[in-house]
Every structure is written in structure tokens, then in C-alpha cells.
N, C-alpha and C positions, 0 to 999 in steps of 0.2 A: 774509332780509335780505342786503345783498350792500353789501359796504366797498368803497370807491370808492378810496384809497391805499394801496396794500397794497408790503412787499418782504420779502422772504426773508431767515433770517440761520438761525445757528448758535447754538443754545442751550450755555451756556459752564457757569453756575450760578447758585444763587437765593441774595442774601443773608440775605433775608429774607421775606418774605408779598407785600411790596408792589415789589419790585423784581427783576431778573433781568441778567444779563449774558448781552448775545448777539453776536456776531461776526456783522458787517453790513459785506460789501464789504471782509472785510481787518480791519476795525475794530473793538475793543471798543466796548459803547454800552450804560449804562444804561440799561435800556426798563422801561412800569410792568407788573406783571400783575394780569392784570383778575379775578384769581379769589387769594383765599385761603384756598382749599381746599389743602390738602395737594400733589396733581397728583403724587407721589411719582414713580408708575409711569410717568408721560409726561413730565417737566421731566428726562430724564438726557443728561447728557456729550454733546455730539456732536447732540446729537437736532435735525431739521431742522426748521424754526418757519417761524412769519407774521406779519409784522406790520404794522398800522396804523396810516401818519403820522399823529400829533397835527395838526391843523387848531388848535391856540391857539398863540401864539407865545412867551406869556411861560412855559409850563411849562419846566418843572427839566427833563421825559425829553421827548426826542421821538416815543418810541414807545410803542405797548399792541403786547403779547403777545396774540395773538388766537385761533393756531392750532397745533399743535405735530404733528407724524407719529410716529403708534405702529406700528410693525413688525408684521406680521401682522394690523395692524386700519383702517389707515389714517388721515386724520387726521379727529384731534379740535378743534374749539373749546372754547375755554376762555376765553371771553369771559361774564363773569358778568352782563353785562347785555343778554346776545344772548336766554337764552330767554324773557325779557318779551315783545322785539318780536317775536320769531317765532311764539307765542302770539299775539300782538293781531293778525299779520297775515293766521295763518290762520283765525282767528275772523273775518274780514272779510273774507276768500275765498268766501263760499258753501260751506262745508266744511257735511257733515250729523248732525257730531255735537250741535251746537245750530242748527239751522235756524230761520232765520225771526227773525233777533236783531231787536230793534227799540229794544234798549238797552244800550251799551257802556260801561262807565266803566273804567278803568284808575285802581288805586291810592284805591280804592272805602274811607272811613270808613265804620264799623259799633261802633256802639260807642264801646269802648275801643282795636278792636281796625282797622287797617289793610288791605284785600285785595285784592291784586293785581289782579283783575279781576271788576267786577260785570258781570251781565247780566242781559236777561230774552227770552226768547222766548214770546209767547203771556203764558199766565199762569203762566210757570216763574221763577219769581226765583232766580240762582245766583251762587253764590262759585265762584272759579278761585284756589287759591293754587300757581303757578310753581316749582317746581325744576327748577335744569338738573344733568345728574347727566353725569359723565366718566371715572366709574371704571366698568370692564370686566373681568372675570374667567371666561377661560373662555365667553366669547362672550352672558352675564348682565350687564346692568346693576347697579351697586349703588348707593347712597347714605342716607347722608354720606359722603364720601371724607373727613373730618374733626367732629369732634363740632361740634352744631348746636345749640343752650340754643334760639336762635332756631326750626327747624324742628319744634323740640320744643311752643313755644310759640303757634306758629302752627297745628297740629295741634288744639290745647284749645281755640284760637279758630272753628275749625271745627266743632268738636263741636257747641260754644256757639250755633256761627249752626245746627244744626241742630235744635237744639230752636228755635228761635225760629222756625223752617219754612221755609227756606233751603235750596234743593239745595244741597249744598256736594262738590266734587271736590281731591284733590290731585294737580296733572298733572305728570308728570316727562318734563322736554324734555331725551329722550336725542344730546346733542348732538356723536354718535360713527354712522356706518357697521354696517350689520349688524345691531344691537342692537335687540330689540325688548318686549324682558323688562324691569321695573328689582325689584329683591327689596331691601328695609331692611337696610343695613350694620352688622350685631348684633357686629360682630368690634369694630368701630371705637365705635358708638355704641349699646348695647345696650336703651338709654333711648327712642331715636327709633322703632326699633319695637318694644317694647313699646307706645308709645305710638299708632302708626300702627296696629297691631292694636285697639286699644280707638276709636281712631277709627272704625276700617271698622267694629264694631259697632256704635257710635254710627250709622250712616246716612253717614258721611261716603265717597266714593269714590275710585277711584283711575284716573287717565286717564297710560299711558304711548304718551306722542307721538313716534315715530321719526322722524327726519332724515335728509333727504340733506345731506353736508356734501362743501365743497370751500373749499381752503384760504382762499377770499375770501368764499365764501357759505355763508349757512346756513338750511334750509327745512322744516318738518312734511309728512314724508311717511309717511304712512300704512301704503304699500307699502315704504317703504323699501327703493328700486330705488337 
């Protein structure tokens, strides 16, 4: 995916989850941020960002926080609704880890339960449920960078669609440079894997998607060049 208005500013501080101050041309400027994740280790003092103009005119911020420069690792997106579409895009690439799709849903009912993307190749019917992960440690993937009740629960729904005879995977769209590993963040949430461990017994799998990022774009690459 590749943002079409993008400009640069200066990460100042977050007051809260859903907002950030960043110094743009000189200027203080309320911008939203598109992740309420924690971002501890990449939202510091000083730190060089990206952002993309709002296209509505009546919001309150004119900006989303999109992309932020981590020192030694380069930048990261942190746009929470980027690893859907990057997911859907390269699932529509011709990529060969599901070959031969012949049915895409996105945001697929089952159940009770919601999933990000259905598909089927052949006679393989599959769940895809989406994490984008942007904590880094020592050149490791982790996640949750913040407790997840939610990834917890979407985990059980996976189990669930596997007895019902459903491939089911959980893919982590590492949306960071270099990183090709992601490991369950047991420090932050010790609940999610556990949970994630009893998943993978369950049948359920684990797909981690490396990207090439640049501060305006962001793409599944495999080689992560």
C-alpha cells in the first residue's frame, strides 16, 4: 500500500492513545494515531514521523501518524489498519503461499465469531486472522506491545474454526525492516501466549509476513530486501 499525501514532522508527545502532538513546518498540530498500542519504544522526544493528510474536511485532526524512525532499525509503520490491506494485497498478487485462490472475503462471519479473511484454494477452506506487530527487541519481533483481551479471543475463535475443519493461520504483518522472526510478548501479556501455544496444538498456524517499509509505503516481502 502506498499513501498518496504524506509530510514529515517532529514527534513532540502522546497525550493520550488516540492523539499525539507533532511539530509540522514550525508548528504544533494535533494529529490522530492510528495504533493504540503502547509504541513506547518508537513515539520518543524528537523522533522523526510521517504523516497522512486526512482527505475529510470536517475532522477535528488533520493528520494520522503513520510512520515513525526507530534508530538502528529504521522506520516503522504504525498504521493499524495498514496490515489488513497489505495482507489482501498480497493474497492477490499471485503470491504461493495460498495458490490458486478462487475465493477472497475479507471480514468473513463464522459463527459467533468475525475473521479477517476467508479464502479457499482448491478444496482448502482457510481463516487468515491479521496482526500487525511493531515492537523489536534485539532484532526479534514481539507481540502485543500492549495487553490484547481481544487477540486473546480471536485466538479461541480459531481453535474453534479448527475443529469445524477450517485451516486456520495467525499471520503477523511485521511492519518494521530486517525482522523476520515475531515470538508471543509473555513480559507484556502472558495470557496471549499461553494462549497462542495451545492454539498451535489446537492445528491452528502461525504465518509471519516480513515487509519492506518506506516512510510512505508498505509491502509483504517475503525476502525482506
Amino acid at each position: 500500500m502506498k499513501y498518496a499525501n504524506i509530510v514529515s514532522g517532529r514527534f513532540i508527545d502522546r497525550p493520550n492513545r488516540f492523539i499525539a502532538h507533532v511539530e509540522i513546518d514550525g508548528v504544533m498540530e494535533t494529529v490522530h494515531v492510528k495504533n493504540t498500542g503502547r509504541c513506547m519504544e518508537l513515539l520518543l522526544p524528537e523522533a522523526d514521523v510521517m504523516l497522512a493528510v486526512s482527505d475529510s474536511p470536517s475532522r477535528k485532526t488533520k493528520y494520522d501518524l503513520i510512520s515513525v524512525y526507530k534508530k538502528n532499525l529504521g522506520w516503522v509503520n504504525i498504521d493499524s489498519q495498514a496490515p489488513n490491506v497489505v495482507v489482501k494485497e498480497w493474497l492477490m498478487s499471485g503470491q504461493q503461499v495460498f495458490p490458486n485462490i478462487t475465493t477472497l472475503k475479507p471480514e468473513y462471519v463464522h459463527g459467533n465469531s468475525r475473521v479477517d479473511f476467508y479464502l479457499e484454494c482448491g478444496q482448502r477452506k482457510i481463516f487468515i486472522e491479521v496482526k500487525g506487530c511493531t515492537l523489536e527487541i534485539d532484532g526479534i519481533g514481539y507481540f502485543p506491545d500492549a495487553p490484547t483481551e481481544r487477540g486473546v479471543k480471536h485466538l479461541h475463535e480459531l481453535m474453534k474454526a479448527v475443529e469445524d475443519g477450517y485451516e486456520c493461520y495467525i499471520a503477523f504483518v511485521i511492519a518494521m525492516p530486517r525482522v523476520t522472526k515475531v515470538l508471543p510478548n509473555r513480559v507484556t501479556h502472558p495470557e496471549f501466549g499461553d494462549v497462542l501455544d495451545a492454539a498451535i496444538k489446537a492445528g491452528v498456524k502461525i504465518l509471519c509476513l516480513p515487509c519492506s517499509v518506506r516512510p510512505d509505503e508498505l509491502a509483504i516481502n517475503l525476502q525482506n530486501d
